[in-house]
N, C-alpha and C positions, 0 to 999 in steps of 0.2 A: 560729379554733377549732383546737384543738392536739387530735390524735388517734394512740392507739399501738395498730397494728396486731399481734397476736401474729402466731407463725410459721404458724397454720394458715391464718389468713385471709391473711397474705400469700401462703401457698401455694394457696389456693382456684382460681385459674383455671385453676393445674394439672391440677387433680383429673378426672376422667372424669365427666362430665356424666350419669350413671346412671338420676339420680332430678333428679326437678323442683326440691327445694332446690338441690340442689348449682348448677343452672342458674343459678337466682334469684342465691345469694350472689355467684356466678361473678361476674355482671351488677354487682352492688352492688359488690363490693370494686375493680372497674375502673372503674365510675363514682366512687367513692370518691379512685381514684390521679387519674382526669381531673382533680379537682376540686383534688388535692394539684399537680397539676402545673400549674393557671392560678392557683395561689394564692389558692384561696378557703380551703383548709384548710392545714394545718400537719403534715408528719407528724414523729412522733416518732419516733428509733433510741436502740436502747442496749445495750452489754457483750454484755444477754444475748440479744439477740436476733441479734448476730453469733455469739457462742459456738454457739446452737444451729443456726441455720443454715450452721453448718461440718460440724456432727454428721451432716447429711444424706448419704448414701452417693450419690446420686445429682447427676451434678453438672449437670446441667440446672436441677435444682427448686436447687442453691446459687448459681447465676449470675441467675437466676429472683430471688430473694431479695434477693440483693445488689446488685443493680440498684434495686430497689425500696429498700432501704434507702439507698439512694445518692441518692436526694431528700429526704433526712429535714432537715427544718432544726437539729432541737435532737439532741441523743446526750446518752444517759444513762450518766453511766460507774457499775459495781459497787462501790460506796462503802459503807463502815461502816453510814451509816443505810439504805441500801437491804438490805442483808444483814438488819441487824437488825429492819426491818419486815416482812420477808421470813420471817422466824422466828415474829414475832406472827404473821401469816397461818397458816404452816403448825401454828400450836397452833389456828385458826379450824378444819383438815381440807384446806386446799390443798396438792397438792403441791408439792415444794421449786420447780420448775422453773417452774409457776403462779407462786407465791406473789412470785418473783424478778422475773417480770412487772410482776405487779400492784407491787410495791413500785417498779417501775422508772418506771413509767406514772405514779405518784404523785408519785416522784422531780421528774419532768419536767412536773409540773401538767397533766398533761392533761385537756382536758374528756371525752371520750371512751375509751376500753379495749375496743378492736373484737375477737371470738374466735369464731370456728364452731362450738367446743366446749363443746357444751351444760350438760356437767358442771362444769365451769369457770365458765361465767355462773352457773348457779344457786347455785353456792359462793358468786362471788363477792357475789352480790344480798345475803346474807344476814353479810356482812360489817358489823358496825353502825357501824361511822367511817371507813366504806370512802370514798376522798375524790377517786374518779374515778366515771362511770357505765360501768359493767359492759354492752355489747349487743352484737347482733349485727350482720354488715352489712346486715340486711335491717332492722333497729331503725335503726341509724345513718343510714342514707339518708330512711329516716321524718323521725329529730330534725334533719336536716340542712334538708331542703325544710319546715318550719315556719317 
C-alpha cells in the first residue's frame, strides 16, 4: 500500500501535544513511519514535498522531514501533468500548494493522501475524479488495521 504524507502530518510529531488530537495524530503518523519502515507500507516523496519543506525557517522541523522523506521508496518529480492537474484542482478551490499535492499523490498512484489539515481533506473529499483517498492519520490507521 503506497501512502503520501503531506508536510503537516509529516511534521505532526513535532507539534506541542496541547490538545488530545494533536496527541492521537502524533501516535498515528509514527505508527504509520513504523509500518513505512518494516515494509508493510510504502511511502511516497515528491518535488514538492522537498520544495516545501526547505521553506521551513526552522531547521529542526527540515532535518525532521527530510529524514522522513529519506525513506520514501517512490519520488514524484514536478512534471507537465502534475502542474497541469494541479491547475484543474485549484479551478475545484484548492490551493496552488494543496492542489500540487494532491496532483503529486496521484502522480505516484497512491492508495492513501495522509493531511491533518482539515480544510484540505474536506476540499479534497468533494473532488469528483479525485483518484487517491483524501484522510487523516487517524482515518489511515483505521483503513490500515482492516
Amino acid at each position: 500500500m503506497k501512502i503520501y504524507l503531506d508536510v503537516c502530518a509529516i511534521q505532526r510529531p513535532l507539534d506541542t501535544p496541547n490538545q488530545i488530537r494533536i496527541a492521537l495524530e502524533t501516535e498515528a503518523v509514527l505508527g504509520i513511519l513504523m509500518l513505512c519502515d518494516a515494509g508493510k507500507l510504502e511511502l511516497v516523496s515528491s518535488e514538492i514535498l522537498v520544495y516545501e519543506t526547505a521553506q521551513n525557517p526552522l531547521a529542526v522541523r527540515q532535518e525532521h522531514a527530510r529524514a522522513i522523506l529519506s525513506k520514501a521508496k517512490f519520488f514524484v518529480e514536478l512534471s507537465e501533468e502534475v502542474k497541469s492537474r494541479a491547475n484543474q484542482l485549484v479551478e475545484l478551490g484548492l490551493k496552488p500548494l494543496d492542489a500540487l499535492h494532491l496532483a503529486a499523490a496521484e502522480a505516484g498512484k497512491v492508495d492513501y493522501f495522509c493531511t491533518c489539515d482539515d480544510q484540505l481533506l474536506r476540499k479534497a473529499k468533494h473532488v469528483p475524479d479525485l483518484q487517491v483517498k483524501a484522510v487523516s492519520p487517524l482515518d489511515l490507521v483505521q483503513e490500515i488495521e482492516r
